[in-house]
N, C-alpha and C positions, 0 to 999 in steps of 0.2 A: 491420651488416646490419639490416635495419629486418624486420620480420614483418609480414604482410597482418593490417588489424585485424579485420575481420569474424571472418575465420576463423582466425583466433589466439584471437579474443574466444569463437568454439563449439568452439572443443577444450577450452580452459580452463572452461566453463560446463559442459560436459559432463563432466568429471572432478569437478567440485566436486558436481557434482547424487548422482553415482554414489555419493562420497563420504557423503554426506547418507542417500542413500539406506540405505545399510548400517546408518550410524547410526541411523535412523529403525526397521529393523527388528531392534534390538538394545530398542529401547524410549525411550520420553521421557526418561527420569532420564540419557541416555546424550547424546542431540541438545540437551536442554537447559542442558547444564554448558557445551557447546559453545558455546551462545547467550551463555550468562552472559560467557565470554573475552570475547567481540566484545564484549559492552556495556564491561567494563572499560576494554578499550584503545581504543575510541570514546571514552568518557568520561575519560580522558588526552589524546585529541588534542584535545579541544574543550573542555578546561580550555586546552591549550597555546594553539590556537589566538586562542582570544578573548584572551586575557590580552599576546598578544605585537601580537594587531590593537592593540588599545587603547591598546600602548605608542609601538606606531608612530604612531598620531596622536596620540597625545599631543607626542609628539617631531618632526614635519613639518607636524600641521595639516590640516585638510581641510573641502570644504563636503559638507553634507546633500545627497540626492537630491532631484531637484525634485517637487514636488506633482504626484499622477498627475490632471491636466489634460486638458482635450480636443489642448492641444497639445504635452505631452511626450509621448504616450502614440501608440506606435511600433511596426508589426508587421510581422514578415517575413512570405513570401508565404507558404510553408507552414504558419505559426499561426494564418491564416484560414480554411483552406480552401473550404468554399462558401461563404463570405463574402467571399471575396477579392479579389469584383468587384462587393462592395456599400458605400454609404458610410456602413452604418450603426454600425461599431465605430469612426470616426472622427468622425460626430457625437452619439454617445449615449454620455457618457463611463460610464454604469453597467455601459452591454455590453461596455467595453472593459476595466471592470472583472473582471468575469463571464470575461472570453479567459482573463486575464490569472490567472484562479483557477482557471478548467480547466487552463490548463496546468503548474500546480504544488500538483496535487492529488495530488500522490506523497507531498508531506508529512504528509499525511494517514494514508497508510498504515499507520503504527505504529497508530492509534486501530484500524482495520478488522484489522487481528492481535489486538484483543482479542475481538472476535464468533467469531474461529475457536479461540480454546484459551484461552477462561473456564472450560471444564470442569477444566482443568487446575490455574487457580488455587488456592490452598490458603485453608481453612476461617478467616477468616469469608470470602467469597465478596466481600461488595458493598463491605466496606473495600478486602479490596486490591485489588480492581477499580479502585475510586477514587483509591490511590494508585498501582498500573500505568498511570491514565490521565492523572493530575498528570504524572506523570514523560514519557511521551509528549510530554506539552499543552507542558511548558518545554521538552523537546528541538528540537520542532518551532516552538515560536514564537519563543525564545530563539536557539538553533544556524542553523537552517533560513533565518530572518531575515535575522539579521544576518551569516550571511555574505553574502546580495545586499547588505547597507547596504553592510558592510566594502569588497567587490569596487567599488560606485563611489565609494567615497573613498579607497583605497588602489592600485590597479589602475590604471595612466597610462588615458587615455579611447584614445589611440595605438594600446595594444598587448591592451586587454581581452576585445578582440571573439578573440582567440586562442584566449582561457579560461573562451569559453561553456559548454564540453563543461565544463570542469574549473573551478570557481569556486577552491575551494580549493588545487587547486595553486598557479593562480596567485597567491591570498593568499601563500601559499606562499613564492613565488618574490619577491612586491614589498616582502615587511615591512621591517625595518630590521634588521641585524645582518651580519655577513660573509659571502661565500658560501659556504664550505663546511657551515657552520650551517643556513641555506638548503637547501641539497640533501639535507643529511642529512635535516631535516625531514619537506621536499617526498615524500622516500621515505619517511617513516613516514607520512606522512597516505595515498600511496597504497595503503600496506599496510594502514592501517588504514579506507579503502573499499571494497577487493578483499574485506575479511573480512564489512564491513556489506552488501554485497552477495552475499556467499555463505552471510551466519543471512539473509539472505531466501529463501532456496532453503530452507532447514532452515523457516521459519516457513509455508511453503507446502506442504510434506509434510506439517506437521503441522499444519494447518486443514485443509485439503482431509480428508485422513485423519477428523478427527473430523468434519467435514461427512458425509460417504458414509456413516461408520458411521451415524448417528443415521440417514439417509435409507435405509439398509439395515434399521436398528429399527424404522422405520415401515413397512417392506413395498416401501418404493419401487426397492430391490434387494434382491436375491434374498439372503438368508443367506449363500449360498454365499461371500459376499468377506467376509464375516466370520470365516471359520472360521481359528483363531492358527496362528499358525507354533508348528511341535513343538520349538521348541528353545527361541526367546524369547517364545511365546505373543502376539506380536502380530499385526494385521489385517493379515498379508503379503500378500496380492493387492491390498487396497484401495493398499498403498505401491507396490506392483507398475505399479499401471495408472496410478497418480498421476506415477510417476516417470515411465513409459515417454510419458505426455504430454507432463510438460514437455521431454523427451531430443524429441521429435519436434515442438513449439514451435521449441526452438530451434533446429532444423536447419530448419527451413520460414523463420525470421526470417532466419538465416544470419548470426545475429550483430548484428544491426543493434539498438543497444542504443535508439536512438530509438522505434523502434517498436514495441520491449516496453515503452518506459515508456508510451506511449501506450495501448496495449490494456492495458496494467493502470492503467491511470489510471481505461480506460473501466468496466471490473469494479468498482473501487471507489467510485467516485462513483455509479454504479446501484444498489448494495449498498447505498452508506448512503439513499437515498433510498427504497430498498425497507425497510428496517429504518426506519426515521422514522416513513415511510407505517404501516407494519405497527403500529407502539406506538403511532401515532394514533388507529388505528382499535379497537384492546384498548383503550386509555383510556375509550372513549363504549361498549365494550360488555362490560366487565368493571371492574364500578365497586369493586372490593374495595380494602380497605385495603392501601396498598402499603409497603414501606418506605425506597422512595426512587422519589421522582418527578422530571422538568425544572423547576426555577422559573419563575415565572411562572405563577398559574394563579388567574383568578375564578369568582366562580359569579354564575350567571345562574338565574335561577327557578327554585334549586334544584339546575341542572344546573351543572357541574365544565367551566368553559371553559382547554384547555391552551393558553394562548396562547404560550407559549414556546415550546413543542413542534411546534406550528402554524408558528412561526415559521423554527425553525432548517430543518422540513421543507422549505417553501418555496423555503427557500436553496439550499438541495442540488438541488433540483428545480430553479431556477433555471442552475444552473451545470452539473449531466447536462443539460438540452435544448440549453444553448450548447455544450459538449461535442459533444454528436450534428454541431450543424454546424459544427466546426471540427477536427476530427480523422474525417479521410475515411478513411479505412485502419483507424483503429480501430472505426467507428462499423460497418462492413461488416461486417467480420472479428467484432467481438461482438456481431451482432446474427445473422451465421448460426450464431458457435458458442451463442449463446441457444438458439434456434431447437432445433439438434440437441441439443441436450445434452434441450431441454424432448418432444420426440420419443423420444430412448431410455428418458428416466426415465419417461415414459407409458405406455409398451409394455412395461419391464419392470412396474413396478404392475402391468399388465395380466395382464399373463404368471405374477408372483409371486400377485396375488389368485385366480387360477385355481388354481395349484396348491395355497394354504394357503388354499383358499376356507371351510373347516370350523374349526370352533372347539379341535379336535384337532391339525389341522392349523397353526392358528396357533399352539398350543404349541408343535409342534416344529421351527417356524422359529423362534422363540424362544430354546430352545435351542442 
């Protein structure tokens, strides 16, 4: 019996969220151990994996992918969207570069989980930041990589296009060894996806969570969603309203896991491009000694040119505006929930600066 996948895919995203959820109002040290599992047994299968890729070409042999050229470089219709009846991502191979990086800016992701729960990290702050974000940088350029290399030198050209959706299983399924090895495998790497994809439901209650709170410490909501739960003392409603979003995301997606990677694509790549923006603009107006800066930086008559900073901005900014035109669905979809979200937090300020308009009064929203 086969199961409908959509909605096989939102009963199971819903139980995992609910899950999370619980654990999130038990407290961090409870959702976090949780995360720590997933990283273990990811980091098992992506030791296994590479080490068994490697052996198989070592053992069959294989050629390199071709240079992304103006004439390898190949797009289905949906990865262009309003571009899709223009010729410019087939004569400008930088733009088709730029597609080709909006649509695998999900790798990215781990980096944009460190902006939502730095608070969290432990004392000295900006070390293990920097080691939280080595370990990312290799997950994501090491893993993330080479399983596309792996996939077109391993993966018959025949039968690849199967395991677009699944790279790794397929890995999975073509290395060298017997089939029952094989499957066993193939089953633990989906188990060990199903998990990396459910510490991102946990990594998203607990950003979001400390987003609101801070945005609630400034006045931009009302105290009121701060106030702890009487039993585990945490920001119960903030987890409340967080959950009950994403439990209503995914019944509006209906499971369509494409196009939650797309709108969270769209989230992330604006986010970093807003945070760049933002430390661009603190760098020329907050000239204080810092203790860690982007490399890359000259002076000019005095003045402190970031041109690293300047640079990677760009980038980002580069790849959000190709973004905008080529994921139609997501470009809509986060720019009205932009929109609304920049509308409520307005009117609540609004509403919260009226009521704690006194300097009395802002003590005991403080409180």
């Amino acid at each position: 019996m086969k199961l409908p996948v959509n909605q096989t895919a939102t009963v199971f995203a819903i139980l995992v969220t609910l899950y999370f959820w619980r654990e999130n109002l038990k407290g961090i040290p409870e959702s976090s151990e949780k995360a720590l599992r997933i990283m273990q047994f990811t980091t098992i299968m992506v030791v296994l994996l590479i080490g068994w890729c490697c052996y198989t070409l070592w053992v069959r042999g294989a050629h390199l992918p071709p240079l992304p050229t103006l004439g390898h470089l190949h797009f289905a219709p949906d990865a262009l969207g309003w571009l899709s009846h223009s010729s410019l991502p087939h004569t400008i191979g930088l733009l088709g570069i730029f597609i080709a990086l909006g649509h695998s800016i999900l790798a990215m992701s781990g980096e944009e989980s460190l902006a939502q729960v730095y608070r969290e990290i432990e004392h000295p702050k900006l070390t293990n930041l920097k080691k939280a974000g080595l370990v990312i940088f290799v997950y994501s350029m090491v893993f993330t990589s080479l399983v596309s290399f792996f996939a077109v030198m391993i993966i018959p050209d025949a039968t690849r296009k199967d395991f677009f959706d699944d790279l790794i299983g397929g890995l999975a399924m073509n290395v060298v060894g017997p089939l029952t090895l094989r499957l066993v495998f193939h089953g633990f790497v989906v188990l060990v996806g199903t998990l990396i994809l459910a510490g991102a439901v946990n990594t998203a209650i607990v950003g979001s969570n400390g987003v609101l709170n801070r945005v609630s410490e400034d006045g931009v909501l009302a105290a009121w969603f701060r106030r702890p739960h009487p039993r585990f003392g945490t920001s119960y409603r903030i987890i409340d309203m967080v959950v009950g979003l994403q439990i209503l995301t995914i019944l509006l997606s209906r499971g369509n896991v494409y196009l939650l990677g797309e709108a969270y694509a769209f989230g992330v790549i604006w986010s970093f491009v807003m945070n760049g923006l933002a430390v661009l603009v603190l760098r020329y107006k907050d000239r204080s000694l810092r203790e860690y800066r982007v490399p890359i930086n000259f002076h000019i008559a005095g003045r402190e040119v970031p041109v690293g900073l300047a640079l990677i901005t760009l980038m980002l900014l580069g790849v959000a505006l190709v973004n905008l035109l080529t994921k139609q669905v997501a470009t809509v979809s986060g720019a009205v929930f932009t929109l609304l979200l920049f509308v409520v937090f307005t009117i609540s300020e609004k509403l919260t600066g009226e009521r704690y308009g006194t300097q009395e009064g802002l003590d005991q929203r403080s409180e």
